[in-house]
C-alpha positions, -999 to +999 in steps of 0.1 A: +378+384+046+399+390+077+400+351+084+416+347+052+442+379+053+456+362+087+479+337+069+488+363+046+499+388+071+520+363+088+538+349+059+545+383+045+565+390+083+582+360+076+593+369+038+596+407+049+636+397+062+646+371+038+641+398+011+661+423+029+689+392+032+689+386-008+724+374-019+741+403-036+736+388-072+699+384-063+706+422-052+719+427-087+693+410-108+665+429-090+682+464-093+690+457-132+652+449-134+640+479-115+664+500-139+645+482-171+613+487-158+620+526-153+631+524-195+607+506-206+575+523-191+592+558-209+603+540-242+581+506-243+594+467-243+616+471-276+631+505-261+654+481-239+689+469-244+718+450-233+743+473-236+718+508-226+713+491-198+748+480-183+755+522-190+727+533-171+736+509-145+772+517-147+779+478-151+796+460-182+776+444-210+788+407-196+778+420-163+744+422-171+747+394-194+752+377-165+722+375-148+702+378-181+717+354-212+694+376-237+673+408-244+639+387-248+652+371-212+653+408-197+619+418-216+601+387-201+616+394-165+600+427-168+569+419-175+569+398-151+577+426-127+554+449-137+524+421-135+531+412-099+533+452-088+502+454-108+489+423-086+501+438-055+487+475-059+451+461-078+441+430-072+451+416-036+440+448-019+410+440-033+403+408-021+396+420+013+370+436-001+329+414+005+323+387-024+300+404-050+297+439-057+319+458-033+350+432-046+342+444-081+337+484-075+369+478-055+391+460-083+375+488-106+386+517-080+424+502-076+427+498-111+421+534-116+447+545-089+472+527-110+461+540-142+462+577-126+502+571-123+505+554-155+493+584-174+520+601-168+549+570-168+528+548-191+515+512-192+539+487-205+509+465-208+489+491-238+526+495-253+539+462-252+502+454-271+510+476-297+547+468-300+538+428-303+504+424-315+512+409-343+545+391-338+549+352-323+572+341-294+578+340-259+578+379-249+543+384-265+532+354-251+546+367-219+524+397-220+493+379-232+497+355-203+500+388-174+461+402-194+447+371-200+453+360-159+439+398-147+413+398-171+405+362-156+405+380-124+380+405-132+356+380-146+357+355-116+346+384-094+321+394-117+304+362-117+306+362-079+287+393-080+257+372-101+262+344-079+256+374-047+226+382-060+242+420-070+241+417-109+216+404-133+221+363-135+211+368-169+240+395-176+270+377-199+299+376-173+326+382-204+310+411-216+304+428-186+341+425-184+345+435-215+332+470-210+350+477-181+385+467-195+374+492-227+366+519-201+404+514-193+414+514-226+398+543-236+410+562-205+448+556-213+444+570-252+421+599-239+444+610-209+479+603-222+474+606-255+452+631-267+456+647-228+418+655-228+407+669-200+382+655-175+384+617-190+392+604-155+358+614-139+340+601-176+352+564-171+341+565-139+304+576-148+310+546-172+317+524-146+287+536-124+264+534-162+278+497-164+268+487-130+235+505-131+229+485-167+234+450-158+225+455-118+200+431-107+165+438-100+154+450-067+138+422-052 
């Protein structure tokens, strides 16, 4: 993997300045954002508002209007947010990580460093499901879009693992996924909700009983 990091490293030097150069409405829009984000992890998507926000912000209402014509606009534009941090802290690392096994323990082990801080702020991802599950229109479909593309993620290294030779060929890529994304699940309602102790360390055994399960044979 270091052959394909070497572009990376270079064109984040090269974007590194330019962000600390953003135009001061850029400047704006981004620290309006970051202010949202901070909300709507404590209070969910539907927590957010035009006019809470331009007070917590110490900006007018048209101020923030602004940069964002709508609430659904500033709802979308978090999600958004939150999906590339989430991209940034789980799934690139994790690409520097071998093809197979190791890429899929370390997607699995990232994943779980984020959830570890999201117990305590929450997961706008679990509570934006529950707050739009059953509604239409663009902020849902924003949502579905940012769960759909990791959970795309997680299955494309799976099958890499099969095609490695590290899990069973047989093994049905989607539910292997599957599993691990209710292990995740589970672990947010255990830990934040019902604050039981010790449900870190169980969906980690989980992880380990899925990947013993569906490992392929010893040749």
């Amino acid at each position: 993997m270091a052959s394909d990091s070497s572009g990376d490293s270079s064109v984040g030097a090269d974007i590194a300045p330019a962000r600390r150069a953003l135009p001061k409405g850029r400047q704006t829009k981004a620290s309006i954002v970051e202010a949202a984000l901070g909300v709507a992890t404590r209070v969910g998507l539907e927590g957010l508002s035009i006019g809470g926000l331009a007070e917590l912000m110490h900006m007018s209402k048209s101020g923030v209007f602004a940069h964002f014509g709508s609430r659904e606009d500033l709802q979308i534009a978090v999600i958004r947010e939150y999906f590339q941090r989430f991209e940034q802290e789980v799934f690139h690392p994790a690409m520097y990580a071998g093809r197979g096994l190791p890429r899929v323990e370390a997607l699995f082990a990232n994943w779980m460093k984020r959830v570890a801080v999201e117990i305590q702020s929450g997961c706008i991802f679990i509570s934006g499901a529950v707050e739009f599950d059953d509604r239409t229109g663009p902020v849902r479909d924003a949502l579905a879009f940012s769960v759909q593309t990791w959970l795309h993620a997680l299955h494309r290294a799976i099958v890499l693992a099969q095609e490695c030779g590290h899990l069973r060929a047989d093994a049905d890529a989607h539910q292997v996924a599957f599993e691990i994304h209710g292990l995740i699940l589970a672990l947010h309602y255990e830990a934040r909700f019902l604050q039981n102790p010790g449900s870190i360390s169980r969906a980690e055994r989980g992880f380990s009983g899925i990947l013993a399960r569906y490992a392929a044979p010893a040749s």
